[in-house]
C-alpha positions in Angstrom: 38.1 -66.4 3.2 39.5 -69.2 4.8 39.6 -72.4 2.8 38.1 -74.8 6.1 34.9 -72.3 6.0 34.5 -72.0 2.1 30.7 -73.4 1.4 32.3 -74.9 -1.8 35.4 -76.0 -0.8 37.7 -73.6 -2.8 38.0 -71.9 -6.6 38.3 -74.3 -9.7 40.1 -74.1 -12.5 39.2 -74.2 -16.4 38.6 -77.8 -16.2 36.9 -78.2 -13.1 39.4 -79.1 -10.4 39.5 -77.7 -7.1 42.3 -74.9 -6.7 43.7 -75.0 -3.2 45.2 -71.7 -3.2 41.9 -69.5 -3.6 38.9 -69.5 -2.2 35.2 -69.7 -4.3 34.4 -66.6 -3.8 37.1 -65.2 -5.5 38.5 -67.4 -8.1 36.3 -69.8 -10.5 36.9 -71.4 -13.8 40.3 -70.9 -13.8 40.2 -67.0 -13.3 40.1 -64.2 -11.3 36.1 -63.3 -10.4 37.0 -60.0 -10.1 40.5 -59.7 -12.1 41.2 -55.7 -11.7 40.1 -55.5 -7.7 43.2 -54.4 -6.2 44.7 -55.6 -3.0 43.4 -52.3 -1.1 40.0 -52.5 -2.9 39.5 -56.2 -1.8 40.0 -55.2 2.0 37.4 -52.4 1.5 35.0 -54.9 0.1 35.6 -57.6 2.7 35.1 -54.6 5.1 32.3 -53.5 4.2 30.8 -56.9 3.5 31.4 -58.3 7.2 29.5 -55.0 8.7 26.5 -55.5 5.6 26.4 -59.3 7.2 27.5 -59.2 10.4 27.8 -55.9 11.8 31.4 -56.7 12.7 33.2 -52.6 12.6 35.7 -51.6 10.8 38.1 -52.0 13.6 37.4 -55.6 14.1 37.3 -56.5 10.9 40.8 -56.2 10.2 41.5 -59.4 12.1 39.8 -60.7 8.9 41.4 -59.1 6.3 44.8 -58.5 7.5 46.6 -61.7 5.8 44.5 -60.3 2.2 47.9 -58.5 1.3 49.6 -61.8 1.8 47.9 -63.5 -0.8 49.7 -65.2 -3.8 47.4 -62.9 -5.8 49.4 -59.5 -4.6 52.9 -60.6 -3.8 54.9 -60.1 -7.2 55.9 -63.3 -7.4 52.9 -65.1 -7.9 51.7 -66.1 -11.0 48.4 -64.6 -10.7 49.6 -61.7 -9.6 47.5 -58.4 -9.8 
């Protein structure tokens, strides 16, 4: 999700700070909410959460998905990375 449309303004860390780099849906006290999702399973999820939502298909859904493999969390050399 975009961090200007995240309800709580990002993830935080272990101690309560804001991290900038995911959003709250994904990332909260200083870990991954779901640490063994993989980057394929998160774009299924997203998928099928904008239809559940919004009935948005699966074709126009990738506009919202499509910078998921992007992420810090799935490039190898992010810290996080999974």
């Amino acid at each position: 999700m975009p961090m200007k449309h995240d309800p709580l303004g990002g993830g935080t860390e272990a101690d309560g700070a804001k991290n900038p780099e995911y959003c709250s849906y994904c990332f909260a006290n200083g870990a991954f909410i779901q640490p063994d999702i993989s980057c394929k399973e998160m774009i299924a999820q997203v998928k099928a959460i904008m239809w559940q939502k919004f009935k948005i298909p699966a074709f126009l859904s990738w506009f919202f998905v499509w910078k998921i493999p992007k992420l810090k969390r799935w490039n190898s050399s992010g810290i996080r990375g999974n």
